[in-house]
C-alpha positions as CSV (number, residue, x, y, z in Angstrom):
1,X,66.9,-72.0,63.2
2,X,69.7,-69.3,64.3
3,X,73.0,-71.3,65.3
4,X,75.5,-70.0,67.3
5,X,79.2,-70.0,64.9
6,X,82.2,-71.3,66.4
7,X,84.1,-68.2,68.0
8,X,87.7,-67.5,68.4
9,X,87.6,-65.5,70.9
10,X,85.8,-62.7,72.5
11,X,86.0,-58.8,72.5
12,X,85.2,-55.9,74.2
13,X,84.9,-52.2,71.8
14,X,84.6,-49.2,73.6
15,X,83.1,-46.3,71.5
16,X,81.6,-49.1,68.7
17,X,78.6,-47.5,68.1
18,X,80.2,-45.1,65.0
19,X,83.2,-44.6,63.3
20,X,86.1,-46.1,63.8
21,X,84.8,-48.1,66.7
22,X,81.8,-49.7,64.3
23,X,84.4,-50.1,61.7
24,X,86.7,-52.1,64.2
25,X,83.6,-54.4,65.3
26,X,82.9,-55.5,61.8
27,X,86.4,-56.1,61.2
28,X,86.6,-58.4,64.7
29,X,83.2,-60.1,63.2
30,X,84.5,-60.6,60.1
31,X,87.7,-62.4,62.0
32,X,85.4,-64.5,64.2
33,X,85.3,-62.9,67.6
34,X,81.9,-62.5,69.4
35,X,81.6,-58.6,69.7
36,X,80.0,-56.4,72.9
37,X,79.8,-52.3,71.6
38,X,80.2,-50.1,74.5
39,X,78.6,-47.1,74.2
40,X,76.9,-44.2,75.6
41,X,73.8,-44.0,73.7
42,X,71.7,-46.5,73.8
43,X,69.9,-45.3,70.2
44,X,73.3,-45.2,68.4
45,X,74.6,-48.4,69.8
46,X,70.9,-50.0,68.7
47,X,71.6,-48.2,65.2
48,X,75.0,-49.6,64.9
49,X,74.1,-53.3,66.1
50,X,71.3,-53.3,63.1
51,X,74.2,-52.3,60.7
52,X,76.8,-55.1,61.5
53,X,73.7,-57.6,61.6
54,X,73.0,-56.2,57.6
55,X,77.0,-55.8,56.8
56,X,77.0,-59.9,55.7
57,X,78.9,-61.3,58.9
58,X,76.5,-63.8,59.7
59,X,76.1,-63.0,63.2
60,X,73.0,-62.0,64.9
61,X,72.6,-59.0,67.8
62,X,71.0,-57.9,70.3
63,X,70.2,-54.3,71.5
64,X,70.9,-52.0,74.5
65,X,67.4,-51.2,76.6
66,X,68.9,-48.8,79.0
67,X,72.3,-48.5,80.8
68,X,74.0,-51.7,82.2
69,X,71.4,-54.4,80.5
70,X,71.0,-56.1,77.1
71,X,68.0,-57.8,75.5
72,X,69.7,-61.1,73.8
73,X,68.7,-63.3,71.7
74,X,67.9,-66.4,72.7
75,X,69.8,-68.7,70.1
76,X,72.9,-65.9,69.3
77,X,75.7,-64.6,71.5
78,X,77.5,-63.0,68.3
79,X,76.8,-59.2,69.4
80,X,75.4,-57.1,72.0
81,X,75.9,-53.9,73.2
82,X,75.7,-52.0,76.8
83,X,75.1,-48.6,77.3
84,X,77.6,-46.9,79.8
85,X,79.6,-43.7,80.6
86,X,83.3,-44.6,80.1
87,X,85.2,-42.4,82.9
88,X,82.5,-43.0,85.2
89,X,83.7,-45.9,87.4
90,X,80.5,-47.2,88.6
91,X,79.1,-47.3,85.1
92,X,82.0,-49.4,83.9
93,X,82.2,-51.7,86.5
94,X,78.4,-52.8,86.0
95,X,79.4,-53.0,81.6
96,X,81.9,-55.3,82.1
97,X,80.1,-57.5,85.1
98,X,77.2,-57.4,82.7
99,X,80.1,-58.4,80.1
100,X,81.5,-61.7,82.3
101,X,77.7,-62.9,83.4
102,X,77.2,-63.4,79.6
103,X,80.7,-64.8,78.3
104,X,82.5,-65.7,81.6
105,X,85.8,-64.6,79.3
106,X,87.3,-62.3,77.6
107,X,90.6,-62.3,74.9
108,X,90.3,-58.5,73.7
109,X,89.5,-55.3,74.9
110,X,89.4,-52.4,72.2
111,X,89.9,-49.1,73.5
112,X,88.2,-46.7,70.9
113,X,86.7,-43.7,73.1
114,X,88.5,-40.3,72.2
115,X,88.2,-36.9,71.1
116,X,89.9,-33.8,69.9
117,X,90.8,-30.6,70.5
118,X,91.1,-27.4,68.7
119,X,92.6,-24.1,70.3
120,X,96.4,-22.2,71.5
121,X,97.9,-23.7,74.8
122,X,97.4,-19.8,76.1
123,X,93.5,-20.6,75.9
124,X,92.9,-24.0,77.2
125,X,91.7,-24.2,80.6
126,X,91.9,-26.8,83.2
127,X,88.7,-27.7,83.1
128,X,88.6,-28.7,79.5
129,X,92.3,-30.2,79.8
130,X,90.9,-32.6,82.3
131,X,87.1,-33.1,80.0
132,X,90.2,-34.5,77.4
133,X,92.0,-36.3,80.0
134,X,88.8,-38.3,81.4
135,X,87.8,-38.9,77.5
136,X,90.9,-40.1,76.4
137,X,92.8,-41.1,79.2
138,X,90.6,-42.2,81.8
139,X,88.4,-44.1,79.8
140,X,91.1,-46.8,79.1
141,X,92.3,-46.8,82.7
142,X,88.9,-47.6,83.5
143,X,87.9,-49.7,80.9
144,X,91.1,-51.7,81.1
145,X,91.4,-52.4,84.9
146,X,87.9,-53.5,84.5
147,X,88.9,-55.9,82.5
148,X,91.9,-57.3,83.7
149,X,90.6,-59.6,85.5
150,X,89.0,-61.7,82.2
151,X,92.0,-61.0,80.4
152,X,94.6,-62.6,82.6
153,X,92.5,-65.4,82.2
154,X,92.6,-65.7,78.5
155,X,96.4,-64.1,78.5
156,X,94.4,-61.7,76.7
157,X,95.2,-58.6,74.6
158,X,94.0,-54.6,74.9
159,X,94.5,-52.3,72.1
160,X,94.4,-48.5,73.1
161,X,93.5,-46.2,70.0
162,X,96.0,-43.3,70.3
163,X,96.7,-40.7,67.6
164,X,99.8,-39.3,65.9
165,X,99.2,-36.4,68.2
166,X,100.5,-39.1,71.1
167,X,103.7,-39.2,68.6
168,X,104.0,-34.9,68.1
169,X,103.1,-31.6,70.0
170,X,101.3,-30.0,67.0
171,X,100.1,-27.1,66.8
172,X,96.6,-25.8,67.6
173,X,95.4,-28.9,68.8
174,X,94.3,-27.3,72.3
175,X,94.9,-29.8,75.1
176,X,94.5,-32.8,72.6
177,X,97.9,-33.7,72.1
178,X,98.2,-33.7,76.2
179,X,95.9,-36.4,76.1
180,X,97.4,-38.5,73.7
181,X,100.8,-38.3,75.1
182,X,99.5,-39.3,78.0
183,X,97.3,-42.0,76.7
184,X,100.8,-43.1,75.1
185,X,102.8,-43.4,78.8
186,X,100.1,-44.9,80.7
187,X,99.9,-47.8,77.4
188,X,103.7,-48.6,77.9
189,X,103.3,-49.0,81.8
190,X,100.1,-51.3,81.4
191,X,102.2,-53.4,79.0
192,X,105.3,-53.7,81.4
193,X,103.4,-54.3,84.6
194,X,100.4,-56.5,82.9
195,X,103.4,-58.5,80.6
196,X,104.2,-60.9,83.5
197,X,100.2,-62.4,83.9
198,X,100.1,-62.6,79.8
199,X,98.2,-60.2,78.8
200,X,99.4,-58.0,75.8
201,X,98.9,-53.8,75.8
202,X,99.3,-52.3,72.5
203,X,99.1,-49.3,70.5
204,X,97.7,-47.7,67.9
205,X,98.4,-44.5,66.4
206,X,96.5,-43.4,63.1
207,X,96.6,-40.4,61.5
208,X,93.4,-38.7,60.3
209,X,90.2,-40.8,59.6
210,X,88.5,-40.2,56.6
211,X,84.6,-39.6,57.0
212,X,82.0,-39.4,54.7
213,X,81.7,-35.7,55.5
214,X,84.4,-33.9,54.5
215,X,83.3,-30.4,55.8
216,X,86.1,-28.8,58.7
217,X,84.7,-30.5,62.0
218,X,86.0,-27.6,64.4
219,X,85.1,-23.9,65.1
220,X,87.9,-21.7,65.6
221,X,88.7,-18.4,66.5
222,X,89.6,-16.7,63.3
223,X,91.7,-14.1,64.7
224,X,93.7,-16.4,66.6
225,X,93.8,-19.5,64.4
226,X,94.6,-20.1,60.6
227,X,92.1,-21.8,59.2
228,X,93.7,-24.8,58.4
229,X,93.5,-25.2,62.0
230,X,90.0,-26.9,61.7
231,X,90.8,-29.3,59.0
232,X,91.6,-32.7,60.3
233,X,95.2,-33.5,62.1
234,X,95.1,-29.5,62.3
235,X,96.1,-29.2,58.7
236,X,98.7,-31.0,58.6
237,X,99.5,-32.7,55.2
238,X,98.1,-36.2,55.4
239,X,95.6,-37.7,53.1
240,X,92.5,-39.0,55.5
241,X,92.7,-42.5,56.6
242,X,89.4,-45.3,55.8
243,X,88.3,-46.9,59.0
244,X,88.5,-50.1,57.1
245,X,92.0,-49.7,57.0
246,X,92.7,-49.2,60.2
247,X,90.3,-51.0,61.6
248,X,92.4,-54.4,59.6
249,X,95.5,-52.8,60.6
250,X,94.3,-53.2,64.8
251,X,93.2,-56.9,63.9
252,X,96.8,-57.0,62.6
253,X,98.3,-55.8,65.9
254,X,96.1,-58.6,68.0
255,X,96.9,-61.3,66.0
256,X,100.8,-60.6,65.9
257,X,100.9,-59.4,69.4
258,X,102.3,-55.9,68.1
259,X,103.8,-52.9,70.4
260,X,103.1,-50.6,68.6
261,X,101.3,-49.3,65.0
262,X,101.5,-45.4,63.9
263,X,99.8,-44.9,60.0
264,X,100.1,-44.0,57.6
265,X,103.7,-46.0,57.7
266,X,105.7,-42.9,56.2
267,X,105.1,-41.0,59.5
268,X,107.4,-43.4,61.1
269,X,110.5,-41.7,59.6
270,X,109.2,-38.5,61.2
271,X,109.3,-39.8,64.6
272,X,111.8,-41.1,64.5
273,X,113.8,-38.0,63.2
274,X,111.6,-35.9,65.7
275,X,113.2,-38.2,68.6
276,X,116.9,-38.1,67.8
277,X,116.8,-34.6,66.5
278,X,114.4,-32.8,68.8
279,X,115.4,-29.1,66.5
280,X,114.8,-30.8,63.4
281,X,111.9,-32.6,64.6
282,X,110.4,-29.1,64.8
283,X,111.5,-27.6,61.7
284,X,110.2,-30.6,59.6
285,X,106.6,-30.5,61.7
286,X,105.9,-26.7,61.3
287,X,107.0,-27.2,57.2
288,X,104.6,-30.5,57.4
289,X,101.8,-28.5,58.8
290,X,101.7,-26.0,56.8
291,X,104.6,-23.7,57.9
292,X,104.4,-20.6,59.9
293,X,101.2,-18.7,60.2
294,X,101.0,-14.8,61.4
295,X,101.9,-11.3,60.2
296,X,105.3,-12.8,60.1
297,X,104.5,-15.2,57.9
């Protein structure tokens, strides 16, 4: 017979059906949460919940049907998934209500959607700076007021995933680094103004993830970008990240309760340089990125 473990706590992961997301939904399963992947394709999310149920945490699954619903198992409230559009307000709403019918509580809400950018701030458009925003802004604004309401309850924790491009304007990185920023300002006000009903905001920002393919995962324009400017983190001198790694390092931050996390750990110093020393902040970023690029050059 399948027997339900005892659970420490419960937790939402938005983009779990690949990457870091999956990575992040073992390591919560490993740690004894009860897991629900949000995702928007209800083939990778059933894909992903087959994985975790083989990766040897003990913890059965069931799989998405269609957007908003779940086929569970009868004996197992270990994992699920539900299929929905982050930025689309409607969808979320019915995720998480779908979410609270099943649990009735919720301790943490991962916030793993994102995506990057390649291009010169002369070529990006408004329309794709606001595709970026909704992606990687919007989604946790949506994702998290959704699930406030759970997490006051529990005095509850969210962890956005940000990016060293929240910490630096690099270069080439089209309206990505917008995003991140932004992502980064809207984290610090949810923690202030959520702080007083208990619930903890945090952020993460890793550097490059290391993925099994290592071939360049942009197209650029060759006569306008190096070509460094497709490798990941734009080039920039940084030896790939595993999502295990990170993934531990997020379980780290719920746990402890942390503010803030930016990996690899060495990049700290460069912040913090970059913040008190706005000139040298610049120098020291175009040197780690590979230096100046041009006819110049």
């Amino acid at each position: 017979m399948n027997h339900t473990p005892p659970f420490v706590g419960s937790a939402v992961v938005t983009g779990g059906s690949s990457g870091l997301g999956l990575a992040i939904a073992a390591a919560l399963l490993r740690a004894g949460y009860r897991v629900a992947l949000i995702g928007r394709d209800r083939d990778r999310l059933a894909q992903a919940i087959g994985e975790l149920r083989g990766s040897g945490s003990g913890v059965g699954a069931t799989t998405a049907r269609g957007p908003g619903e779940v086929s569970p198992l009868p004996d197992d409230e270990g994992l699920f998934g539900v299929a929905a559009d982050v930025t689309d307000p409607n969808s979320v709403r019915d995720a998480f209500e779908q979410i609270e019918r099943r649990w009735s509580r919720l301790d943490v809400l991962i916030n793993c959607v994102g995506q990057s950018d390649r291009g010169r701030v002369d070529a990006l458009t408004p329309e794709r700076l606001r595709a970026l925003f909704d992606v990687n802004v919007t989604s946790s604004l949506l994702c998290s007021q959704a699930a406030l309401p759970l997490l006051r309850e529990s005095r509850g924790t969210v962890v956005n995933i940000g990016s060293l491009a929240g910490k630096f304007g690099t270069r080439y990185m089209g309206g990505y680094c917008a995003a991140k920023h932004a992502l980064a300002g809207l984290t610090q006000q949810m923690r202030l103004e959520w702080s007083e009903a208990g619930v903890h905001v945090a952020l993460v920002h890793p550097g490059p993830i290391r993925r099994a393919d290592s071939q360049p995962r942009y197209q650029v324009d060759a006569e306008t970008l190096p070509a460094s400017a497709k490798l990941p983190a734009g080039g920039a001198r940084l030896r790939g990240l595993s999502p295990e790694r990170v993934a531990d390092e997020v379980l780290r931050c719920i746990r402890r309760r942390r503010t803030e996390v930016i990996l690899p750990r060495h990049v700290r110093l460069l912040t913090c340089l970059a913040a008190a020393f706005p000139s040298l902040g610049d120098r020291l970023l175009l040197r780690f990125t590979g230096g100046r690029t041009g006819p110049d050059a």
